[in-house]
C-alpha positions as CSV (number, residue, x, y, z in Angstrom):
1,X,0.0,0.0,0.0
2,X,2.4,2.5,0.4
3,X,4.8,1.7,-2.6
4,X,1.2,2.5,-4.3
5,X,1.1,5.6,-2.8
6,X,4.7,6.4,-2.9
7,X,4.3,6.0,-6.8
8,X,1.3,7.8,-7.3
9,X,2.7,10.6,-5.5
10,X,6.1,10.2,-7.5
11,X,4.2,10.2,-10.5
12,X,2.4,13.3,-9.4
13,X,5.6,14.9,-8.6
14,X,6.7,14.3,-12.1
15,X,3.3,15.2,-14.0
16,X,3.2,11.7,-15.4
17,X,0.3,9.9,-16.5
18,X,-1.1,7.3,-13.6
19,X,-0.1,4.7,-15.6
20,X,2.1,1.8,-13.9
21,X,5.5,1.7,-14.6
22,X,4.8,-2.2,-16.7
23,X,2.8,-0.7,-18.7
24,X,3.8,-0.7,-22.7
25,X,4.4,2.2,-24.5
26,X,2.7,3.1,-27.7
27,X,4.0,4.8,-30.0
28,X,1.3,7.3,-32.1
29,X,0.8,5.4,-36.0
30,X,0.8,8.6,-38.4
31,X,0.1,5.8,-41.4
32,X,-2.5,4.1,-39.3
33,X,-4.4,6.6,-38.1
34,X,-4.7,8.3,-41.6
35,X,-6.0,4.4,-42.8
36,X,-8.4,4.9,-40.6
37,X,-9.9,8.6,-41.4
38,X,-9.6,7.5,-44.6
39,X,-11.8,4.4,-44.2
40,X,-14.4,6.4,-42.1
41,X,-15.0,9.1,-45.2
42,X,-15.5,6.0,-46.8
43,X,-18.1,4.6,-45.1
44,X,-19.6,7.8,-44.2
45,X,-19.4,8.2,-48.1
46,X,-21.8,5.3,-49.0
47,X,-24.3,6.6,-46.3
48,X,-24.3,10.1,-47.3
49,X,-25.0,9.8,-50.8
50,X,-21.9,10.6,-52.1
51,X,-18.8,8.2,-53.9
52,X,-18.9,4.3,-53.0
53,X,-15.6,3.5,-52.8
54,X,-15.3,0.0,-51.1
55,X,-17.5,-2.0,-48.6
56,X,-18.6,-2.4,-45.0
57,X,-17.1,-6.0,-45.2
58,X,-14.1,-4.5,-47.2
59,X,-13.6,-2.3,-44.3
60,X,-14.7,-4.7,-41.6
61,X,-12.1,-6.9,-43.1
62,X,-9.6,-4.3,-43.0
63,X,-10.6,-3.2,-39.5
64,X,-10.3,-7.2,-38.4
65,X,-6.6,-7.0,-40.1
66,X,-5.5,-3.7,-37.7
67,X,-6.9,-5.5,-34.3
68,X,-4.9,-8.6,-34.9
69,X,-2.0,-6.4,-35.2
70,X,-2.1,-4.1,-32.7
71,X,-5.2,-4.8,-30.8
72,X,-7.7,-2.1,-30.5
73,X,-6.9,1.4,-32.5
74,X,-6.5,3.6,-29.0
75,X,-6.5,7.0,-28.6
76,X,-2.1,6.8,-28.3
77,X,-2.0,4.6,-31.2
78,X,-4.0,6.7,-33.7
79,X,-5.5,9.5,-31.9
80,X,-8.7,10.1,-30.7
81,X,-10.4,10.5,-34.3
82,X,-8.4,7.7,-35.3
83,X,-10.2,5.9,-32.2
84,X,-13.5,7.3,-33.5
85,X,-13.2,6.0,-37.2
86,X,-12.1,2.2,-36.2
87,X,-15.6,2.7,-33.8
88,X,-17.3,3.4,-36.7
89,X,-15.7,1.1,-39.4
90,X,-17.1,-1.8,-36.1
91,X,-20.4,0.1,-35.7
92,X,-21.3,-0.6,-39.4
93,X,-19.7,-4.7,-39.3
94,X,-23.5,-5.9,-39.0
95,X,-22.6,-8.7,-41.4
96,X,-20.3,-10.2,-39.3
97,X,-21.8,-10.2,-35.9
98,X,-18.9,-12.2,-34.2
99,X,-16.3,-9.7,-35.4
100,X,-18.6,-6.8,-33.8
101,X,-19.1,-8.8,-30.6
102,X,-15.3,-9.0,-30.4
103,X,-15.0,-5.6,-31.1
104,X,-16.9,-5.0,-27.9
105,X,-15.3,-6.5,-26.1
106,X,-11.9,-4.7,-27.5
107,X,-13.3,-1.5,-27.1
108,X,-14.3,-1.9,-23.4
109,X,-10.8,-3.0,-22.0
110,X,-9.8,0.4,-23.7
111,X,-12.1,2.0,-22.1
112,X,-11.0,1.0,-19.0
113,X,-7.6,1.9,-19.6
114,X,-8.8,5.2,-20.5
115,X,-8.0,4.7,-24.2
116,X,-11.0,5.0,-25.7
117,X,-14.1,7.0,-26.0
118,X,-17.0,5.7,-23.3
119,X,-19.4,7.2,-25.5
120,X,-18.4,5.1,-28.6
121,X,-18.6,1.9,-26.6
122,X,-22.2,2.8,-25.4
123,X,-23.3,3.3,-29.0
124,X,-21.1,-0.2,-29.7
125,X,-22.9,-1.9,-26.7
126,X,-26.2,-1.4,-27.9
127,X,-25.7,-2.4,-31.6
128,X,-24.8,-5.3,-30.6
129,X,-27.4,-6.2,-28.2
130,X,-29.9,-5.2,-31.4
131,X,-28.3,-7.2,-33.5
132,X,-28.7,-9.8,-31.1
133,X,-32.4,-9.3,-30.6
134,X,-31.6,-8.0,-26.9
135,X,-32.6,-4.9,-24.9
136,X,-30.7,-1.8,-25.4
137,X,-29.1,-0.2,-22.4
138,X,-28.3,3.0,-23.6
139,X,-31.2,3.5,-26.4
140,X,-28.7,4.5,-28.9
141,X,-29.7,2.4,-31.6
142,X,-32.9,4.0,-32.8
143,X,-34.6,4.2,-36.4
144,X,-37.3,6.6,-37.9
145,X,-41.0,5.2,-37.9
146,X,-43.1,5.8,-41.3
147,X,-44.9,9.1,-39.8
148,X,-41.8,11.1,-38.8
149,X,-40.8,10.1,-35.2
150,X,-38.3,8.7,-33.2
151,X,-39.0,4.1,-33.1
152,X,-38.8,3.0,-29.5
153,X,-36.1,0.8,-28.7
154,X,-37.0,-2.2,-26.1
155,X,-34.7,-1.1,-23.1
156,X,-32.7,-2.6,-20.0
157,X,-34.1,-1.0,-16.9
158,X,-35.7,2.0,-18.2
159,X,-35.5,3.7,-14.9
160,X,-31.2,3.9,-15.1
161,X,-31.3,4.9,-18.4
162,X,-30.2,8.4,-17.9
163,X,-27.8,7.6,-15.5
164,X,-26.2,4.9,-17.9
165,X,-26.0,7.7,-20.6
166,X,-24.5,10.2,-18.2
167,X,-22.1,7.4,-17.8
168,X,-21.0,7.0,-20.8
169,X,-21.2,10.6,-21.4
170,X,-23.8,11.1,-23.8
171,X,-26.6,13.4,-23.2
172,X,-29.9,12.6,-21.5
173,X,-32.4,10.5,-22.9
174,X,-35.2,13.4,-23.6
175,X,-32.3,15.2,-25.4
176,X,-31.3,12.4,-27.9
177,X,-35.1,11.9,-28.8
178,X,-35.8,16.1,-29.6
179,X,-32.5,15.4,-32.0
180,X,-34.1,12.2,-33.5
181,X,-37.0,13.6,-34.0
182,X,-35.4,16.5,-36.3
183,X,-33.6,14.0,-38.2
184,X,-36.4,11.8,-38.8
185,X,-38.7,14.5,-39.3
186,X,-36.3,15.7,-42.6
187,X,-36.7,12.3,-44.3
């Protein structure tokens, strides 16, 4: 106990990151991280209306190829919009369900070693559990109904919803449905 506290307070001493002296070093990937932007105008390409250059399963393939290598894309290794684009390349790897799932479970240890974004894994959480046919616990994963308004996702304990989101640190509930409703509302 108080070799932990003698480091934290050394570390504090030196303005270092609380980090433990064993753990790795990564070095930021200028290449990888501009893969990645790259692959998220992409896909954000195909969805927008705008050029189709490749495929979610080219990219979820690509994606796949970049975890095996160097686990998941964290904010050191690629930045945080590098983080943000390999989230979205895996948000949009519906075909392959078990990729996604592992993705998950990727993105959370990062999370927990404060290398990713809590937000993205929320929004990751939930499309898996809708692929799966399970409750949301976030409500992220919502679609437009045919007369303009938000669909109601089936939900985890509605009654810690809010608190979940705060969590993760996404905005409340309410909030999130006055947004969806202007998107769904334009079309």
């Amino acid at each position: 106990m108080v070799r932990c506290l003698l480091l934290v307070l050394g570390l504090l001493l030196l303005g270092c990151s609380s980090r433990t002296a064993d753990a790795p070093t990564v070095e930021f990937d200028p290449a990888l991280h501009d893969e990645l932007l790259q692959m998220m105008e992409d896909d954000q390409a195909s969805r927008t209306g705008g050029e189709l250059v490749g495929s979610d399963q080219e990219r979820t393939n690509r994606l796949k190829e970049i975890i095996a290598e160097h686990g998941w894309p964290t904010w050191d290794l690629v930045g945080e919009d590098g983080e943000e684009a390999a989230w979205v390349i895996a948000q949009h790897s519906d075909l392959d369900p078990e990729f996604q799932a592992e993705a998950l479970e990727l993105l959370r240890e990062a999370v927990a070693d404060d290398q990713a974004s809590p937000g993205n894994l929320a929004y990751l959480e939930d499309r898996v559990r809708a692929g799966r046919g399970e409750p949301q616990l976030y409500g992220t994963q919502t679609g437009c109904t045919r007369n303009g308004k938000p669909a109601m996702p089936d939900l985890e304990d509605p009654d810690g919803l809010d608190e979940r989101r705060e969590q993760a640190g996404l905005p409340p509930y309410e909030r999130y449905l006055r947004q969806m409703t202007r998107i769904c509302k334009q079309g």
